[in-house]
BAKE-229794 format. One record per residue (C-alpha): x, y, z. Coordinates in steps of 0.2 Angstrom, whole numbers, plus 5000, padded with zeros to 4 digits. Layout:
BEGIN
NODE      x      y      z
NODE      X      Y      Z
...
//
This chain:
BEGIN
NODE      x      y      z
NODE   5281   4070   5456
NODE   5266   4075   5447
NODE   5258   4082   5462
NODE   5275   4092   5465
NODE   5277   4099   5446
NODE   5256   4103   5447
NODE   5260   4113   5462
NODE   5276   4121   5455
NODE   5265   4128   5437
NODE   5253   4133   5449
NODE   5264   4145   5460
NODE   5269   4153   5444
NODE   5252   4155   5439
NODE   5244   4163   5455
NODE   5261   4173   5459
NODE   5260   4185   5443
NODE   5263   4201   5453
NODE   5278   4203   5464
NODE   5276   4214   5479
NODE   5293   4212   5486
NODE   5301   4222   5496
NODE   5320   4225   5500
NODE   5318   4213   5514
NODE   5312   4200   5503
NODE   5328   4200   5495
NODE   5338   4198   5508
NODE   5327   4183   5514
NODE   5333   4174   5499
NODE   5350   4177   5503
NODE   5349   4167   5518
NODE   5359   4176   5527
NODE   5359   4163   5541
NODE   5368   4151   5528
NODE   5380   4163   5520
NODE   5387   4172   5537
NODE   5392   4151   5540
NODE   5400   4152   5523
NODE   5407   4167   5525
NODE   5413   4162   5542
NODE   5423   4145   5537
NODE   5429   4153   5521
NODE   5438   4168   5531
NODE   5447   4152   5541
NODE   5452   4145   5524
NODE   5459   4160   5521
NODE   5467   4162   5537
NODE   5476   4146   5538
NODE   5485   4149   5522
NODE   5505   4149   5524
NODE   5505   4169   5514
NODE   5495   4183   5521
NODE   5482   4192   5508
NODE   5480   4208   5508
NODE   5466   4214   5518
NODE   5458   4223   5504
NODE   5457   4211   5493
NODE   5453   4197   5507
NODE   5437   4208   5512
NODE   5432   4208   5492
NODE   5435   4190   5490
NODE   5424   4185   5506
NODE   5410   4198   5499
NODE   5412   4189   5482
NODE   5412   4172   5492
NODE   5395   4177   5498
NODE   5387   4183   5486
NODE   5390   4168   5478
NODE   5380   4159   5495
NODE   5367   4172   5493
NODE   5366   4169   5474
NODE   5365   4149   5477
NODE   5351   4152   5491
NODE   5341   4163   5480
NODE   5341   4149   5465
NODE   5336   4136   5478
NODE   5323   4146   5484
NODE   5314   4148   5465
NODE   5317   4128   5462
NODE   5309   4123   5479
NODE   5296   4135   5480
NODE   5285   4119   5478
NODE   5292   4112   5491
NODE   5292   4127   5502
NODE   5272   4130   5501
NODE   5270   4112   5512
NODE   5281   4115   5524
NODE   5277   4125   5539
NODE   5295   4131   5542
NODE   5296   4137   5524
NODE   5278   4142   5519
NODE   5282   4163   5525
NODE   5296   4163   5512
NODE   5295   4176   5499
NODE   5290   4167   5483
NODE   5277   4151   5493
NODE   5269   4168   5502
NODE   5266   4178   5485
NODE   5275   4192   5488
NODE   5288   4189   5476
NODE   5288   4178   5458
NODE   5298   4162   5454
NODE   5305   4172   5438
NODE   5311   4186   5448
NODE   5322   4176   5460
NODE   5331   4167   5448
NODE   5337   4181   5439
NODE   5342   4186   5455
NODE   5350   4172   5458
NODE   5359   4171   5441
NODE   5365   4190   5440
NODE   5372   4187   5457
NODE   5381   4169   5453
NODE   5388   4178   5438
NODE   5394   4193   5449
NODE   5401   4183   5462
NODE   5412   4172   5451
NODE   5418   4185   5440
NODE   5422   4198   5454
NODE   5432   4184   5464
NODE   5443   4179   5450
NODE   5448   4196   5448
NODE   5451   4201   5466
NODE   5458   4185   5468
NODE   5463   4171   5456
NODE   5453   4160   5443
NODE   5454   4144   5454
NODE   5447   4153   5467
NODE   5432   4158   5456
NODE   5430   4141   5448
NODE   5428   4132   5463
NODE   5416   4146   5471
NODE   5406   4144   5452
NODE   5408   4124   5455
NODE   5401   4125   5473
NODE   5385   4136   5465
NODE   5381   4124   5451
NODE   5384   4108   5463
NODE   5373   4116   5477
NODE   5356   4121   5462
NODE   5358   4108   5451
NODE   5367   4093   5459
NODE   5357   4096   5478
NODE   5342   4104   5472
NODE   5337   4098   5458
NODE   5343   4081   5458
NODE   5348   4074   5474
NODE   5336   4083   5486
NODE   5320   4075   5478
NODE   5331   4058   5471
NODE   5338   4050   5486
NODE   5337   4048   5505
NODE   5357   4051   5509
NODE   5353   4069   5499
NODE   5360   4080   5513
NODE   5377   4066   5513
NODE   5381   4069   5495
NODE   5374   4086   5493
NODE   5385   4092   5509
NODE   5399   4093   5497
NODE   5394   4110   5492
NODE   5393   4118   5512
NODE   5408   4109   5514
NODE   5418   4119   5500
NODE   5418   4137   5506
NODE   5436   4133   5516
NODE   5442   4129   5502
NODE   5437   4143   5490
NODE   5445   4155   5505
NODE   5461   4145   5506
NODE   5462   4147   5485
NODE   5458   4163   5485
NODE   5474   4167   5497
NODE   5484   4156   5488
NODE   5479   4151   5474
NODE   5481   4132   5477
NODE   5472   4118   5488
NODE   5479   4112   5502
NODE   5476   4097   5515
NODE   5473   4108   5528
NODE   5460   4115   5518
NODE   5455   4098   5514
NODE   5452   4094   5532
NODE   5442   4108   5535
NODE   5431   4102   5522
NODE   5432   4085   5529
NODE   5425   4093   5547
NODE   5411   4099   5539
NODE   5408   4086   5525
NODE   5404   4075   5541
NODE   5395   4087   5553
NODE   5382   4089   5540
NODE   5372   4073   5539
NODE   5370   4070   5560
NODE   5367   4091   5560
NODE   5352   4089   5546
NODE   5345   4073   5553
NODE   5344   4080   5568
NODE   5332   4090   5563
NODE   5323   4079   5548
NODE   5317   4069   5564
NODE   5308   4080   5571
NODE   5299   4088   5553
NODE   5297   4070   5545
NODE   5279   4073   5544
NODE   5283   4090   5535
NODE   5296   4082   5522
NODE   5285   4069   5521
NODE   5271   4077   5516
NODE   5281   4088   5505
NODE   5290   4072   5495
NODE   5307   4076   5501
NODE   5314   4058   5506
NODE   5323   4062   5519
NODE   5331   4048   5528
NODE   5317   4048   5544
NODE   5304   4046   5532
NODE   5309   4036   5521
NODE   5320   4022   5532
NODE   5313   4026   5546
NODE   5319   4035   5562
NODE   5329   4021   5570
NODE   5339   4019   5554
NODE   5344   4038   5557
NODE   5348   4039   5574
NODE   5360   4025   5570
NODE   5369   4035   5557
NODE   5367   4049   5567
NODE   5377   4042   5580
NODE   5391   4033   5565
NODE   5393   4050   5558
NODE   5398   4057   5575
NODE   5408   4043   5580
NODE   5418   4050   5566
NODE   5417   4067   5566
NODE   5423   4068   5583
NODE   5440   4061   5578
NODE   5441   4071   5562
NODE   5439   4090   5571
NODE   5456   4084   5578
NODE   5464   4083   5560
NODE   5466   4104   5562
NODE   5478   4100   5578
NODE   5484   4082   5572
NODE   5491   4092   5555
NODE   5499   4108   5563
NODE   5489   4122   5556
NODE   5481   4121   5577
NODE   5488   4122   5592
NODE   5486   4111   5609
NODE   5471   4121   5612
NODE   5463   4116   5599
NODE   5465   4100   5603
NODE   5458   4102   5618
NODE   5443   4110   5612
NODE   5440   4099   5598
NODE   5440   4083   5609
NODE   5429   4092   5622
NODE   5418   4097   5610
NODE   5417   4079   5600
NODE   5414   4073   5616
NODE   5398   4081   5619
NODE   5392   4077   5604
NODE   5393   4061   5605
NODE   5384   4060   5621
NODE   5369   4072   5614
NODE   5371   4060   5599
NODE   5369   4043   5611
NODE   5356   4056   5620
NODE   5346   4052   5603
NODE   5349   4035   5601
NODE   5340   4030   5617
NODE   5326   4043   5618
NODE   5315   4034   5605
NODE   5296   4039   5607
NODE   5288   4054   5615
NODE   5292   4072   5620
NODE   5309   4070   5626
NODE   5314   4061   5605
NODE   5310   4076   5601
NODE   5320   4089   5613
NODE   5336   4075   5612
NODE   5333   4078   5591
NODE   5331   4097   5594
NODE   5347   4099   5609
NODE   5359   4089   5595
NODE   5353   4101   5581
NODE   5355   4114   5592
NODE   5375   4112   5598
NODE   5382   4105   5582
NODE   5378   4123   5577
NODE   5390   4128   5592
NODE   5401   4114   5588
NODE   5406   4120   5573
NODE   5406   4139   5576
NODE   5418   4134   5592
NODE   5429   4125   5578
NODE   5433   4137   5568
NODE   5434   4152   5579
NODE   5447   4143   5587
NODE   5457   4141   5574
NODE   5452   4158   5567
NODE   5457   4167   5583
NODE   5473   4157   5582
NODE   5479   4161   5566
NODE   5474   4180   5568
NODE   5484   4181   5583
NODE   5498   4173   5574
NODE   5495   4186   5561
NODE   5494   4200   5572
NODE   5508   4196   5580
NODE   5522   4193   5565
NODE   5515   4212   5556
NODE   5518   4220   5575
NODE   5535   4212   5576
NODE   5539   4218   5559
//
């Protein structure tokens, strides 16, 4: 840890002009994360039993985002340590120089402010709480604690990907529901085979960084194995949606096509251990849980719209 807080005082040190551009900003948005928070959110809100008005539903998913934009930027000044040793992270804005630590975490701070405040007035208070709880347990819980404590980080720290359903389905209605809760549940689950996918094939990197992820710290076999008990139950749970009522047959359908597959990429990478092909079995997983879950929700998204669409042209 003292190799870690050395390399952190020394970034601070060496990065004492910003040369950031507009672009930079936006990088530590990541915009890659925040359109899937936006995405699940607007299927929380979606899913609720009252119709919000479109206005304000389009000001609560940009509040919504800004808050995922806001907890990106504040991970991003934490683990810019981190960031400098890995090769997949070492381009971003502050590990590059091109921006300082100080001036993404007032970044980060103005926009968590911003985002909470703006959602509990386009919205409700319960809304904003749980989109301010989701910023503090994703910097301080994930990032600061868990991320650098503990192998099963990404199990525990999923909580916080997992909440933006939630948030979309309190900002409609100003409650929490169990089908909010499920789709929580979904993506509770998905997280940890969808992360180790991936930590098995940048071990060395997270290694090398400190990060004890679970490959480099109980060793590949243990992971695969959990990869595969995570999906064994997350192929039943992306029934719940159709199993609940909220999603019809087709969902159903969909859901336990799609479970399907990913099992078999999961078994995929239980049984291709050593050389090239570990890796592209590790890779392909990582690869189609993404389309597992955006095939999810869109399903259920399009279902509701249509539903919605319907009932406003019958009226």
């Amino acid at each position: 840890m003292s190799f870690l807080s050395e390399s952190r005082s020394g970034l601070t040190r060496s990065f004492e002009v910003s040369i950031a551009r507009p672009s930079d900003y936006v990088a530590l948005l990541k915009p890659r994360v925040m359109s899937l928070v936006v995405f699940t959110a607007f299927t929380g809100i979606l899913i609720a039993p009252t119709h919000m008005n479109p206005v304000l539903g389009i000001a609560s998913l940009l509040a919504i985002a800004i808050g995922a934009g806001a907890s990106g930027a504040l991970n991003m000044w934490y683990d810019a340590d981190i960031d400098a040793l890995m090769r997949r992270t070492e381009k971003r804005p502050i590990p590059s120089g091109r921006m300082r630590r100080e001036d993404a975490l007032g970044f980060g701070l103005v926009l968590s402010v911003l985002s909470v405040m703006t959602l509990g007035i386009v919205a409700n208070w319960l809304a904003a709480a749980l989109l301010g709880f989701t910023i503090f347990f994703y910097v301080a819980i994930y990032t600061m604690w868990l991320k650098r404590a503990t192998p099963q980080n990404i199990v525990i720290g999923g909580a916080a990907g997992a909440l933006p359903p939630v948030v979309g389905y309190a900002a409609a209605t100003g409650e929490v529901s169990l089908a909010s809760i499920a789709l929580f549940a979904i993506i509770f689950v998905w997280t940890p085979p969808h992360f180790w996918a991936l930590a098995l094939v940048k071990a060395e990197e997270y290694g090398r960084a400190g990060v004890p992820m679970l490959p480099n710290v109980k060793g590949a076999g243990r992971t695969r194995r959990d990869i595969l008990l995570y999906t064994l139950l997350l192929a039943p749970l992306g029934l719940l949606p159709w199993l609940m009522g909220f999603a019809s047959l087709a969902y159903g359908i969909i859901a336990a096509a799609l479970g399907a597959a990913m099992l078999m990429f999961a078994v995929r990478v239980c049984y291709n251990r050593t050389g090239p092909q570990a890796g592209r079995c590790a890779m392909q997983l990582f690869g189609f849980s993404i389309l597992y879950l955006f095939l999810l929700f869109a399903e259920i998204a399009g279902e509701r719209a249509l539903v919605i669409l319907t009932s406003n042209l019958a009226w």
